[in-house]
N, C-alpha and C positions, 0 to 999 in steps of 0.2 A: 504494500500500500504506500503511495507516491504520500512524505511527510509534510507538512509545514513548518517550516516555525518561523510565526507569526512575529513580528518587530513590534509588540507593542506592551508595554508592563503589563503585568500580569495576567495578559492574555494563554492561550492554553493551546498547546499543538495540535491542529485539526488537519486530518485529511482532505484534500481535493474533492473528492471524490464527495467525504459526507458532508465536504460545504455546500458545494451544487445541491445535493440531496436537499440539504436544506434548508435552502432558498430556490429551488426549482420548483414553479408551482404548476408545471404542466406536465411532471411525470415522467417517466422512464424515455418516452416520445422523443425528449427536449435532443439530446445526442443521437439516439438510435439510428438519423439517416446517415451520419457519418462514415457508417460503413459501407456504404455506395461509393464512399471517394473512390479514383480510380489515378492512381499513376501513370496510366498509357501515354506516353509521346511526351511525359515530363523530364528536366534535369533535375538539379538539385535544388539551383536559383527558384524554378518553377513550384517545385512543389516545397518550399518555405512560402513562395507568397499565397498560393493555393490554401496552407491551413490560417495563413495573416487572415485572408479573407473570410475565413469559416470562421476565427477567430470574432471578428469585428460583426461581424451578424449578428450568433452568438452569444456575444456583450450585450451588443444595445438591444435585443430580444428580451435578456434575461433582466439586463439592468430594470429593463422600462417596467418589470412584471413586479417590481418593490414600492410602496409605497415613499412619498418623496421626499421624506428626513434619508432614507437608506440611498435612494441616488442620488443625491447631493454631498452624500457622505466619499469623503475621496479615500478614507482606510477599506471600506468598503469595495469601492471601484478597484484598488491595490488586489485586496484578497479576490475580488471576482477573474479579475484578468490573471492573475500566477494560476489560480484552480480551473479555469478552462484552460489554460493552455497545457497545462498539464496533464491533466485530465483528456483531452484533445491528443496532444501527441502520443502520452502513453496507447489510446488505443489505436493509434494509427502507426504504431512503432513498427512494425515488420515492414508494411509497406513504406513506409517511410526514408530504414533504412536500407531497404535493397536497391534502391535510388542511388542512395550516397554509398553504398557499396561499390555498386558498379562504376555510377564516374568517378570514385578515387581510388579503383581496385589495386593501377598503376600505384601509386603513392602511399600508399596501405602497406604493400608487398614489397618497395624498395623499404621503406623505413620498419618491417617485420624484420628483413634480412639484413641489416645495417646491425640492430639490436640481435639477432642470433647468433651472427660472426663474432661480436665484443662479447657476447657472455659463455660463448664457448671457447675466448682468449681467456673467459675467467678475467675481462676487465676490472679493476679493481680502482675507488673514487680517484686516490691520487693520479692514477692515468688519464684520466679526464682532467685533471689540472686544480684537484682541489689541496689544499694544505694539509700536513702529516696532522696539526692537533684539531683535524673537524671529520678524518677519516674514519668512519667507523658502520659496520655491518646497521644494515636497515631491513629487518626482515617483514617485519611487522607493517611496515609503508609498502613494500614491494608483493605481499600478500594483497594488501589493499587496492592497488593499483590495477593490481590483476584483475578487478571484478566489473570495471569500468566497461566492457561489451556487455555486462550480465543487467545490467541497470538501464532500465525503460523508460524514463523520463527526465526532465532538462534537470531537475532538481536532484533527482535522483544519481547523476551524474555531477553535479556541479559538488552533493555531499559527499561523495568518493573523492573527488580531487581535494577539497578542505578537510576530510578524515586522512589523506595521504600527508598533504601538508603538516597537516598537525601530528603525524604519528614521525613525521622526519625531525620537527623541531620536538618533539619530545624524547628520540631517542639520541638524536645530538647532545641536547642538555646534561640529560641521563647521564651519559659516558666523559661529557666533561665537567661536569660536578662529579662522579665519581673518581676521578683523575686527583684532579682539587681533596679530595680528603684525602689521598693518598700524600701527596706532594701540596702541602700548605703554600711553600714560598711559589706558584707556580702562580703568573699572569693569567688572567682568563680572556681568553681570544672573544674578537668582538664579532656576533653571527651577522653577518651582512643579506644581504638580498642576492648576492652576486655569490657566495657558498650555498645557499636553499637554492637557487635555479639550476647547478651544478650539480648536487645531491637530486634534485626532483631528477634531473635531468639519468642520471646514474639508475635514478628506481625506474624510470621509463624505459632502461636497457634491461635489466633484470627482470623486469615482469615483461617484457617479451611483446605487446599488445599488436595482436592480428591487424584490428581494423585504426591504428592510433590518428590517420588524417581523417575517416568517417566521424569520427567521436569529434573532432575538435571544430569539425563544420557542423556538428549536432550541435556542440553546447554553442557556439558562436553566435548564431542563427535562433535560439527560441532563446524563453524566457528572459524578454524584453523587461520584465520587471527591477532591474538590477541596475544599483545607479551605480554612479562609478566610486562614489565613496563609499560602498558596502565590501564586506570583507570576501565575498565571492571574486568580486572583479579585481582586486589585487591579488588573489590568491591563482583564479583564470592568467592575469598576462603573466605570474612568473611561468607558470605549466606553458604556456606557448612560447616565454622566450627560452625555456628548456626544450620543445620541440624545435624550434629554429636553430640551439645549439647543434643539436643532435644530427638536424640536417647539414651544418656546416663543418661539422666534423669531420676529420681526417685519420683514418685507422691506420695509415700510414706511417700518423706521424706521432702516436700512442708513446707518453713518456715513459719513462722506467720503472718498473711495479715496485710499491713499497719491499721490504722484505718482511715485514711484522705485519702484514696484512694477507691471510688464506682464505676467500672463499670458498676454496675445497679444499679439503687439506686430505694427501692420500697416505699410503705407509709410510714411503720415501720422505714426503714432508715432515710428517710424524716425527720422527726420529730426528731430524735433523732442528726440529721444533723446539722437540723436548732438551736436545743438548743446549739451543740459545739460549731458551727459559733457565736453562740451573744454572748456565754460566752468569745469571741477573743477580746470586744468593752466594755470599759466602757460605764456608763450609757449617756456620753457624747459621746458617738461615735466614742472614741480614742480608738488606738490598745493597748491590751496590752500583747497579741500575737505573737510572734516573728515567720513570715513566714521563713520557710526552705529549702522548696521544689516546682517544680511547683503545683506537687499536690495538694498542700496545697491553693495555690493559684486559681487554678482549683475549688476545690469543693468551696472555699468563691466564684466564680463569678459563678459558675453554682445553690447553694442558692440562691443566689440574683434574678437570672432569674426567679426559679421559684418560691420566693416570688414576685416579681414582676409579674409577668402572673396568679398569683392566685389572688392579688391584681384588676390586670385589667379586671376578668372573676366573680366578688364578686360583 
């Protein structure tokens, strides 16, 4: 069920779906012909103005059917126009994207295999040109990102890219405040916008996404509701100036891979892992090591596990 959440104190998260329900005073009828649309002989441009159109019907259909405190009310007009169009596009989503399918199947499939090639190098952030103390595994974002084809409506997409965002600056924090209790005297690096478009841009490689130029003409194109001061639409241009990274990128020219940094780690790493790790500990088990980065921090507690789990399986 396509969410709200509504911009207004104390207001309470309502569905699209049961808003229409109820304020629709003409019954299930009100959408039901919508499933007539037809895509025949449409592009992409075509069939965004084709639901504008249905849209704006629609509106002043449903607006006019309220008595006239409710249309003159502009929070009102807000929430009618985000629940049809959402409501709208979700049931037109198949047709809608086999459209944007097709005219960016090209652009789809170069930027799939762009993202396959780097993540079968096992590209790793620093390769992409981000600094040693912001490098650190984002599985939990990369998980997230993944679900963005599975997701039917503009909102519904737009809350997967801000649950991405936010699980990147959460797991960044994470690992350097973790970092920070280890090493007191250690500066704490400043998160710019220019390291989150480079990480989003890294979780865009790793989650691999089939259709990634379909989706970003879906979210572009609906959900007109969205002003530019709302935290969607800075959240939207970094994810597109990470697509545009990505397009501009050069596998070529791929810098040097940290070496405290394994997203696969195999035997051979293993072992070679575990000798760096105890060369960090005197014979007493003091550091003499100086942690840098989360990464750094990362791979000591992910040896630990799996000396320990080999320990408990021995």
């Amino acid at each position: 069920m396509t969410e709200l959440f509504l911009e207004v104190s104390g207001a309470q998260d309502e569905s699209a779906n049961l808003f229409l329900k109820k304020y629709n005073k003409i019954g299930d009828r009100f959408l039901h012909d919508i499933d007539i649309f037809t895509v025949n002989h449409l592009n992409a441009e075509g069939v965004v103005n084709e639901i504008q159109n249905i849209m704006k019907e629609k509106w002043s259909h449903l607006l006019h059917l309220q008595h006239d405190e409710l249309q003159q009310n502009a929070y009102f007009q807000w929430c009618l126009t985000i629940s049809l169009e959402n409501v709208i596009v979700e049931k037109l989503y198949e047709k809608v994207m086999h459209v944007f399918h097709n005219e960016f199947e090209c652009l789809d499939m170069i930027y799939f295999a762009k993202c396959k090639k780097l993540s079968k190098l096992d590209v790793t952030p620093d390769q992409l040109g981000i600094p040693k103390e912001f490098v650190t595994p984002l599985p939990a974002a990369i998980v997230e990102l993944a679900t963005l084809d599975t997701q039917r409506s503009p909102i519904e997409k737009l809350n997967c890219l801000q649950t991405t965002y936010d699980l990147i600056l959460a797991e960044l924090k994470g690992g350097i405040i973790e970092v920070i209790a280890e090493i007191t005297d250690l500066e704490i690096p400043t998160i710019t916008n220019e390291i989150i478009t480079l990480l989003f841009m890294y979780v865009i490689i790793k989650s691999k996404p089939v259709h990634l130029i379909s989706n970003c003409y879906f979210i572009n194109n609906f959900q007109h509701t969205i002003t530019p001061d709302h935290v969607f639409s800075s959240i939207l241009q970094i994810f597109q100036q990470a697509v545009d990274k990505l397009k501009h990128f050069n596998i070529e020219e791929l810098n040097p891979r940290n070496a405290q940094f394994h997203p696969n780690i195999g035997l051979g790493d293993l072992i070679q892992i575990t000798s760096e790790i105890h060369s960090r500990f005197d014979k007493n088990g003091r550091r003499i090591y100086k942690i840098s980065s989360p990464s750094d921090l990362h791979l000591e507690r992910l040896t630990a596990m799996i000396a320990a789990a080999t320990l408990k399986n021995s």
